[in-house]
C-alpha positions in Angstrom: 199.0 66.5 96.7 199.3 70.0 96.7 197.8 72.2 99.4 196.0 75.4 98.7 196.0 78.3 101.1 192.8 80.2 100.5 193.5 84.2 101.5 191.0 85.6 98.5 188.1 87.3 100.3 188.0 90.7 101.2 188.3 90.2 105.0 185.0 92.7 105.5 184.4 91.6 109.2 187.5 91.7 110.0 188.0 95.7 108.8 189.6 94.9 105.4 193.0 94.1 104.4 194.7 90.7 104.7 193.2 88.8 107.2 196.3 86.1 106.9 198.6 89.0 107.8 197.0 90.2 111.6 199.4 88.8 114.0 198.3 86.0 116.3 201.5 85.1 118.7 203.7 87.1 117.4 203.6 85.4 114.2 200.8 86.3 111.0 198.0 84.1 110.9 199.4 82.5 107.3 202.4 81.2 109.2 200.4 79.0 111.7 198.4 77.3 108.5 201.6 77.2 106.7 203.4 75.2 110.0 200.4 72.9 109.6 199.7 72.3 106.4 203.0 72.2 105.2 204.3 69.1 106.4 201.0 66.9 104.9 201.6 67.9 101.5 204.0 68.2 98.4 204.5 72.1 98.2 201.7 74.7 99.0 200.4 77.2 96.8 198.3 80.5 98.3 195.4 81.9 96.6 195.5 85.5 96.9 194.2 88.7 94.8 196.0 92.0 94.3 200.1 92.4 94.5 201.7 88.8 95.6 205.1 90.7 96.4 203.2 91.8 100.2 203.2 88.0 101.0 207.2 87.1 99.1 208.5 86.6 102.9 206.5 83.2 103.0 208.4 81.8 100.1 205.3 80.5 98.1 203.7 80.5 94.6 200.7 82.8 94.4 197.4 82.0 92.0 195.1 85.0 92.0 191.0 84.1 92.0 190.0 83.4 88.5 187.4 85.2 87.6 188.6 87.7 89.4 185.5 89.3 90.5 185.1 88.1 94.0 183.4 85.3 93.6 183.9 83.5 96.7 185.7 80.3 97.7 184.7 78.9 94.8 187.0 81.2 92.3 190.1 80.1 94.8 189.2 76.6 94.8 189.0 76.8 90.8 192.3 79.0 90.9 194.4 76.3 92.9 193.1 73.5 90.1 194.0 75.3 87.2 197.3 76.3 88.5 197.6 72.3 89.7 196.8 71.3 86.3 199.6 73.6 84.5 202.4 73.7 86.7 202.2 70.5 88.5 200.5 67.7 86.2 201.6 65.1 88.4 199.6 65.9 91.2 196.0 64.5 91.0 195.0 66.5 94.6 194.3 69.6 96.2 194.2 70.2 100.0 192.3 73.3 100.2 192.0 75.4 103.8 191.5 78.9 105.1 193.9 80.8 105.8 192.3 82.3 108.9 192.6 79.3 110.5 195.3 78.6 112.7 195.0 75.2 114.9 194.3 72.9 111.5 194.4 69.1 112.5 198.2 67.5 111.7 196.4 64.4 110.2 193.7 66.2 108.4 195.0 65.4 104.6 195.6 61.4 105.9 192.3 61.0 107.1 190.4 63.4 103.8 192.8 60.9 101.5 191.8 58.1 103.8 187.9 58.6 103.5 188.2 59.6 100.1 189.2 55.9 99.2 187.3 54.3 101.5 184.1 55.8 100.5 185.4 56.0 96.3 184.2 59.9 96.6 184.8 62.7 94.3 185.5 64.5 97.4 186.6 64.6 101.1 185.9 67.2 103.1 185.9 68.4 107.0 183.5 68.6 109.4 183.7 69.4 113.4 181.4 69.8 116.4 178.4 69.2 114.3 179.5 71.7 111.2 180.8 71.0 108.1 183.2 72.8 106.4 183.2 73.4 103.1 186.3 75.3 102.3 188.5 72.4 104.0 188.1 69.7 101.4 190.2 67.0 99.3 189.3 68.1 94.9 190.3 66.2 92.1 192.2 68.3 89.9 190.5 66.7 87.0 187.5 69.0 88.2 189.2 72.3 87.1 186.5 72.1 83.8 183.7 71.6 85.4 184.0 74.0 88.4 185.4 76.4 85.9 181.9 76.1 83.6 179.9 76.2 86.8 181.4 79.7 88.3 181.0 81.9 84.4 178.3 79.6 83.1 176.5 79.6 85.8 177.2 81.7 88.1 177.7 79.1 90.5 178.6 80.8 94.3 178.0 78.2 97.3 180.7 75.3 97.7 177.7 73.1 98.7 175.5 73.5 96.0 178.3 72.4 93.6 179.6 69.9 95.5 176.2 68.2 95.8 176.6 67.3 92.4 179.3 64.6 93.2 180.0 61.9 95.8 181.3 63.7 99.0 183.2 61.8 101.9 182.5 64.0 105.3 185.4 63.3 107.8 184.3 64.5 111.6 187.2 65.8 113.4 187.2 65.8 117.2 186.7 68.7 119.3 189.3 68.8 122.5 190.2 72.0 124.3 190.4 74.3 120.4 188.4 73.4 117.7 190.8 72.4 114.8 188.7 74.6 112.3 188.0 77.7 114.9 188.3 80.3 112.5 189.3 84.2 113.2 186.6 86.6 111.3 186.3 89.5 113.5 189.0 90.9 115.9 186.9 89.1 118.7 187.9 86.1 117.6 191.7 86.8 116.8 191.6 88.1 120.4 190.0 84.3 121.1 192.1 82.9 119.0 195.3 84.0 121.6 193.9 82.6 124.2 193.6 79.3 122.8 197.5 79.6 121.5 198.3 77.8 124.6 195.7 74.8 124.5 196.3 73.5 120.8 198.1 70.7 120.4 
């Protein structure tokens, strides 16, 4: 499978720019989701708008939202497919995760795949300490159509509404000291997020 680095939005509460880039250890944000994610999967692709040359020091292929208009998760999610679809046919999966989030579980595409089969769903997804979320979810390439008439069709915008069309696997992940999906929005939560450094495993 291929995993999918979602860095699209506009990073508003978090004063602009690229959120991936704010430094969290010492390190950028994108390269704690890259030292988790990477190992689970066959290569990782990031979704990001504007220039790719600001994020060349990470080494990795860059598929800009299509339509390019903001559209949200979505757009990424859609972007990742399409680019699945043309450059790497032989992969049937995308991984897709924030890239604002830094303590990802080390198992979390072996359990999605796992649930996915289990349940024969469209889709696996991740959930935590009651929440589900949306943007951390196992897609069938073969969706790339569908999700592409549903965004400029449409106008399709919330992950859930579309993904209620089709048979969704939810996969609870534990909660010990740091929430594995603890996500940093607003400098009060990077400032969180260093804290917690220390206590994910």
């Amino acid at each position: 499978m291929i995993g999918l680095l979602l860095a699209g939005g506009r990073a508003t509460r978090m004063g602009g720019g690229d959120k991936c880039l704010r430094l969290l250890a010492g390190r950028p944000l994108l390269a704690h989701v890259i030292e988790r994610l990477g190992p689970q999967v066959s290569l990782l692709l990031l979704n990001a708008n504007g220039d790719p040359a600001r994020f060349s020091a990470f080494g990795l292929p860059v598929a800009a939202d299509s339509p390019a208009d903001f559209a949200g998760p979505l757009a990424g999610i859609l972007a990742g497919l399409e680019w699945a679809a043309r450059e790497r046919p032989g992969h049937p999966l995308l991984l897709s995760a924030p890239t604002d989030a830094p303590f990802l579980p080390r198992d979390l595409a072996a359990r999605l795949q796992a649930a996915r089969r289990a349940e024969g769903a469209d889709i696996a997804m991740a959930a935590s300490g009651g929440r589900t979320h949306p943007v951390v979810g196992l897609w069938p390439v073969a969706l790339a159509k569908e999700l592409r008439s549903a965004l400029v069709e449409e106008g399709l915008r919330k992950v859930d509404v579309w993904t209620a069309r089709y048979r969704v696997a939810v996969i609870d992940f534990p909660v010990g000291a740091v929430d594995p999906f603890f996500n940093a929005n607003r400098p009060e939560d990077l400032a969180e997020a260093e804290r917690l450094v220390a206590l994910a495993s």
